[in-house]
N, C-alpha and C positions, 0 to 999 in steps of 0.2 A: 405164811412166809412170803409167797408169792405176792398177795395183798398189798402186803409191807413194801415190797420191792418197789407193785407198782404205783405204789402211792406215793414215793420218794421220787419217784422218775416223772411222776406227773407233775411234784411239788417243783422238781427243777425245771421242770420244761415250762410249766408257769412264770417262774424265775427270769429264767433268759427270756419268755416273751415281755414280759414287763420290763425288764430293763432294757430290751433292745428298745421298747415301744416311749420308755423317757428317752431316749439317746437320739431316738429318733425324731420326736416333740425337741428337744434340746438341738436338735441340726436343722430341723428346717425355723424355727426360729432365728438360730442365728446365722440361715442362711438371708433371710428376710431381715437383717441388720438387728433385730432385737434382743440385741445381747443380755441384758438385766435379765428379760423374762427366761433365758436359754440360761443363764448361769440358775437363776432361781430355778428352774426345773433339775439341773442337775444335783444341787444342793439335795433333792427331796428323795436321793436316792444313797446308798451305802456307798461310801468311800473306796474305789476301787483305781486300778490303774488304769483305766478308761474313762472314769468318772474325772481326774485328777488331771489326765494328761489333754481330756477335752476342752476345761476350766483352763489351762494354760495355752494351747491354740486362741481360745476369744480373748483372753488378756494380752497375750501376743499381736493381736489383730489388732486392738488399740494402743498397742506402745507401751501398755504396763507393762514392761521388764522384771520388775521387784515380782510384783503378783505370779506372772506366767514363772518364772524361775522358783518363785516358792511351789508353785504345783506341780510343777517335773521334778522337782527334789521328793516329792509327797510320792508323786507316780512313779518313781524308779525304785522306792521301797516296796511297791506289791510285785514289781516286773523289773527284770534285770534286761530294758530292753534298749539296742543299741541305736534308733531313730529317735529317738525319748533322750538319750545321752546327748546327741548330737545337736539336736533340739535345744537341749537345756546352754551346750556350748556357746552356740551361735547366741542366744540369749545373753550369755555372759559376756561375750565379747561387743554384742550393744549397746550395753548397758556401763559399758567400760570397767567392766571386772574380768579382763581376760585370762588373768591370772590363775583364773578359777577354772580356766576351759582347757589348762595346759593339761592337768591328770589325766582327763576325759580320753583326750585324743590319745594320751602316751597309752592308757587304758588300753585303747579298742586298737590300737597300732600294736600294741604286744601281743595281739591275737592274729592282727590282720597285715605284716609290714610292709604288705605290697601296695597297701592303697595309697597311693603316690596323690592324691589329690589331697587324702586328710593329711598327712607330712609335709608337704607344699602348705598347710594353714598353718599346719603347729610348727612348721621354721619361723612362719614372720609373728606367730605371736610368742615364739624366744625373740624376737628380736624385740619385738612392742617392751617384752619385762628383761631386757637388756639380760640377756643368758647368751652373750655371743657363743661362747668356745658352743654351748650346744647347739645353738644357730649353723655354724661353721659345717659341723658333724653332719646335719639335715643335710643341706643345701651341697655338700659333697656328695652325697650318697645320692640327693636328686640329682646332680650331674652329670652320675655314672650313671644312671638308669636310661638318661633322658638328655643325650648330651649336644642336640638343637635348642632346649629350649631357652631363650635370653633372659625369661626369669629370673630362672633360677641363678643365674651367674648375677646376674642384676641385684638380687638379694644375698649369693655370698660377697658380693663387693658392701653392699649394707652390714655384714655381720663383722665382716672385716676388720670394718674404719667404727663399728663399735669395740672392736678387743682394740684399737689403735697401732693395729698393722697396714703401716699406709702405702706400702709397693703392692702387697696382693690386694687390695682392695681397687688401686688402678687397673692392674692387671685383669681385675674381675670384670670391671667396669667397661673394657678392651674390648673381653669376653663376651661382653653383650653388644657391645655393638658393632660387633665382627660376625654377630650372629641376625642381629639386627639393625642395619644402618638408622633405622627411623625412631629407634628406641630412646626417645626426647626424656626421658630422667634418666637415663643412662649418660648422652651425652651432656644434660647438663652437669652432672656430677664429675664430667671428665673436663668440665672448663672450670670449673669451681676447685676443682684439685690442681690442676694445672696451673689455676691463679694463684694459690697458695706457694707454690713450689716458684713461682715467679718464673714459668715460663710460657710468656707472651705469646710468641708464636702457638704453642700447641692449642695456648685456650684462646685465640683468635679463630683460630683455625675448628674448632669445637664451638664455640661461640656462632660462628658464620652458619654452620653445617645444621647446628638447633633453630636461628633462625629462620632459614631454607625451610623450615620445616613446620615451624611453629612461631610465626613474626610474633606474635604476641606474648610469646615467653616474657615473663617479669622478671625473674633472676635473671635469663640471659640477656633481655635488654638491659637492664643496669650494668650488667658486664660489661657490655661494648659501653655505653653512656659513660661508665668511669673511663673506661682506656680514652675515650674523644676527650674528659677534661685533665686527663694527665697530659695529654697529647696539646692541650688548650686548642682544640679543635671545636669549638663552642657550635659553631655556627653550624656542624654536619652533626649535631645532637641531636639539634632543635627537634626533628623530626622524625626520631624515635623517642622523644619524652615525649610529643606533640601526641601518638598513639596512644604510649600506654598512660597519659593523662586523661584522655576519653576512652580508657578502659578502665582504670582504678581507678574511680574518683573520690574514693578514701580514702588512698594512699595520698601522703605529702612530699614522698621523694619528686617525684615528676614537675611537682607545682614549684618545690625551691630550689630547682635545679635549672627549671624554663625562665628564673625570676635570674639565678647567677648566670646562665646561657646568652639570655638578653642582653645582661651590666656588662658583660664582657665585650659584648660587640656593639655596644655604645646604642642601644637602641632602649634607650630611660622608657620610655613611656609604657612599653611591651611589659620592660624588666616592673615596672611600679606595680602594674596592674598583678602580675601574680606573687607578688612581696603581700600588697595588699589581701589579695586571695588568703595567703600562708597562714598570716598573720589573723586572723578567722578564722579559721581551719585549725591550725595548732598555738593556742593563746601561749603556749609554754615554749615556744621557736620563739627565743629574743632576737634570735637572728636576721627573722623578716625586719624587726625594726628596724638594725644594724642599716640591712643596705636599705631599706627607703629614707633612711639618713643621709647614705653615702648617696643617694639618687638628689636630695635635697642639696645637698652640698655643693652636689656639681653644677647643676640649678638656680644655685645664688639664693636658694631660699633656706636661709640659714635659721631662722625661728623654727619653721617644721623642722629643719635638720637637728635641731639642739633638742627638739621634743623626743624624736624617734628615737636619740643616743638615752636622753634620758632613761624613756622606755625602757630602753635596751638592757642598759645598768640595771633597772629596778626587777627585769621581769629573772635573767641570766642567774643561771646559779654557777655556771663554769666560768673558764678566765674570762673576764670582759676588757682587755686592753686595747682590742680594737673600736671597741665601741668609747673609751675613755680616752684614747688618739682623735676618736671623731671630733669627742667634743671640744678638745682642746682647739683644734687646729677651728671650729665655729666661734671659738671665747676669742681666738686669736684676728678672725675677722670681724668679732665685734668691737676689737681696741681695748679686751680686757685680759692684758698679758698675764695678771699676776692670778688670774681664774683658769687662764691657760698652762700653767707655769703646776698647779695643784691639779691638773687634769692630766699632766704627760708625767706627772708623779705617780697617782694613782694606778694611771697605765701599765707603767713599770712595775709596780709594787705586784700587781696583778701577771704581770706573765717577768720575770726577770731575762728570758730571753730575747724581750723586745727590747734589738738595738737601738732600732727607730727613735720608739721611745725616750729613751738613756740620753741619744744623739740631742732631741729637740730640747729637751727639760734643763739641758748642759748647755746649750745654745741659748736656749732664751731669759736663763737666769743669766745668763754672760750679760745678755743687753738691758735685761731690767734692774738686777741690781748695780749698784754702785761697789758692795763688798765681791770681788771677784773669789774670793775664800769659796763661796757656795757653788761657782761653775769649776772653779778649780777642782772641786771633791766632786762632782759629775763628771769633768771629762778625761780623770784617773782612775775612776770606775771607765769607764768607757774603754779605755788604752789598755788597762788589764785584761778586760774581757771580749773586748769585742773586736781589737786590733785589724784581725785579718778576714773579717766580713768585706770590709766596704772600704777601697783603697782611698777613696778622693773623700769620705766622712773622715778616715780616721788622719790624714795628712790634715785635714783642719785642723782634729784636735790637738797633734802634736802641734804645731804650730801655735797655737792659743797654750798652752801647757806654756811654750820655751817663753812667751813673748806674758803671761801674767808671771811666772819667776821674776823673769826681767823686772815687771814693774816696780814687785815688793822687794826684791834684792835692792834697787836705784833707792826705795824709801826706807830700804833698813831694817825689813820686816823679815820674817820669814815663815813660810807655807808647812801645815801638816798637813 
């Protein structure tokens, strides 16, 4: 019996020296980068949770995610172990399966609820798989624990404005940066709500405070960059697009903005060059064509102008009536009214709120045709709808109205 014993005790102690002595071969290999030959050495040993969870480390190590996750599933079926869970989590969350990591941590948190660091991960990936109200719960409970840190207010203001409660989501947002003045997604969140709620001051005033901090914020510089073109402040723009153009140079905000910045303040040559740029850059922006039409135009170079509107039409899937304005008023400088006359048509046809339009098309059929029937039915469309835009347009049209009555009244006619 003794024998027996000791021959079973020598058989394991063989056991573990062999398999310590693969494991071993399989770690200084793959400490030496030779991964292949360290998995193949593991391979040549019985499937255990050492064996499983080491194969998932070296796949790890090269960014197999699928692989390393299938072997911590394998290894947490010999061992119930919770560096192995953990493991597997962070995996699933690289892999962008985080969905997968939410069990894990509620798992090891229902044994452990104090670890404030794994609860701090598992609130923001309820937020990732849009679980506010459980989001909300987290991020409360880290507040009361923990109630310096800007985080976590930071992230209940994020679970907030995903259940779409938009006072405590400011308020959260407050929260953080009353904890932390520097906390630049904090504040931009509070200029970007601020803007919504359309209050200027606050998100200037949030807006200034992220730049101070962060000049090269991209959302917060197009904040202030919109407020300069609502403001038609063109000219104090130039030099925060002038930045974040030589920062983003894939973005096309900066590039057709520096192009409309320019047209505004009459500096064509500036404005061409980055219309031109645009128009390169985003083949599907008919808009660059637009103004290097309107840049032609002013230019006297009316053949490229008539090119660029063309463009403009061909490329534009949205209204094009400005671009079909352009061309009118180019048909109109080349002495071809009655091309101009189908082009301040189309225009219209294209946005029906363009008075402009309406105005010209009523106007110039007045002087080309001879039948005033056709500017008469323009400039009563006109008088119905657009009356009280434009004092000294529509005193023309009444005018022209009383005085073609008159005409066909004097010859006996009468006007539908």
């Amino acid at each position: 019996m003794k024998k027996k014993i000791l021959f079973i005790l020598i058989f394991a102690i063989v056991k573990v020296e062999a398999q310590t002595s693969t494991f071993s071969v399989a770690d200084s290999l793959f400490a030496k980068g030779r991964y292949k030959l360290a998995l193949k050495e593991l391979d040549t040993k019985e499937a255990s949770f050492l064996s499983n969870y080491k194969k998932a480390v070296i796949y790890e190590s090269i960014d197999n995610y699928k692989k390393a996750a299938y072997f911590l599933e394998k290894a947490i079926t010999f061992k119930d172990d919770e560096k192995a869970k953990l493991k597997l989590a962070k995996i699933y969350r690289a892999s962008k399966l985080s969905k997968k990591a939410i069990p894990i941590y509620e798992e090891i948190l229902a044994i452990d609820s104090l670890n404030l660091v794994l609860k701090y991960q598992l609130g923001k990936l309820y937020i990732i798989n849009k679980k506010p109200k459980k989001a909300i719960e987290t991020f409360t409970y880290l507040i009361k624990n923990d109630t310096e840190n800007p985080n976590y207010s930071y992230h209940l203001g994020l679970s907030y404005a995903l259940n779409g409660q938009r006072d405590p989501m400011i308020n959260s947002f407050i929260d953080t940066y009353q904890k932390d003045s520097t906390h630049i997604r904090a504040i931009s969140r509070l200029a970007k709500s601020f803007l919504k709620l359309k209050d200027l001051d606050s998100t200037q005033l949030f807006v200034n405070k992220g730049l101070a901090i962060s000049p090269n914020d991209l959302d917060l510089n197009k904040i202030k960059i919109n407020q300069f073109f609502r403001d038609k402040k063109y000219k104090e723009s130039i030099p925060y697009l002038l930045n974040i153009d030589s920062l983003y140079k894939k973005e096309t905000y900066s590039t057709s903005l520096l192009g409309k910045a320019y047209y505004n303040i009459d500096s064509l040559e500036k404005a061409k060059k980055y219309f031109t740029k645009l128009k390169f850059k985003d083949r599907a922006n008919f808009k660059a064509h637009t103004y290097l039409g309107h840049i032609d135009f002013k230019q006297e170079k009316y053949n490229s102008a008539r090119m660029n509107y063309m463009m403009a039409t061909f490329i534009g899937k949205e209204s094009r009536d400005e671009e079909y304005y352009g061309m009118a008023r180019v048909f109109y400088e080349f002495k071809k009214p009655k091309q101009a006359i189908n082009a301040y048509q189309n225009a219209f046809e294209e946005n029906h709120r363009n008075y402009r339009a309406l105005y010209q098309l009523a106007k110039l059929s007045d002087d080309y045709y001879k039948d005033k029937k056709i500017a008469y039915k323009h400039y009563i469309k006109y008088i119905e709808t657009f009356y009280e835009i434009d004092e000294g347009m529509s005193a023309f049209v009444r005018n022209r109205i009383k005085e073609i009555k008159k005409e066909y009244f004097l010859r006996g006619e009468t006007l539908k």
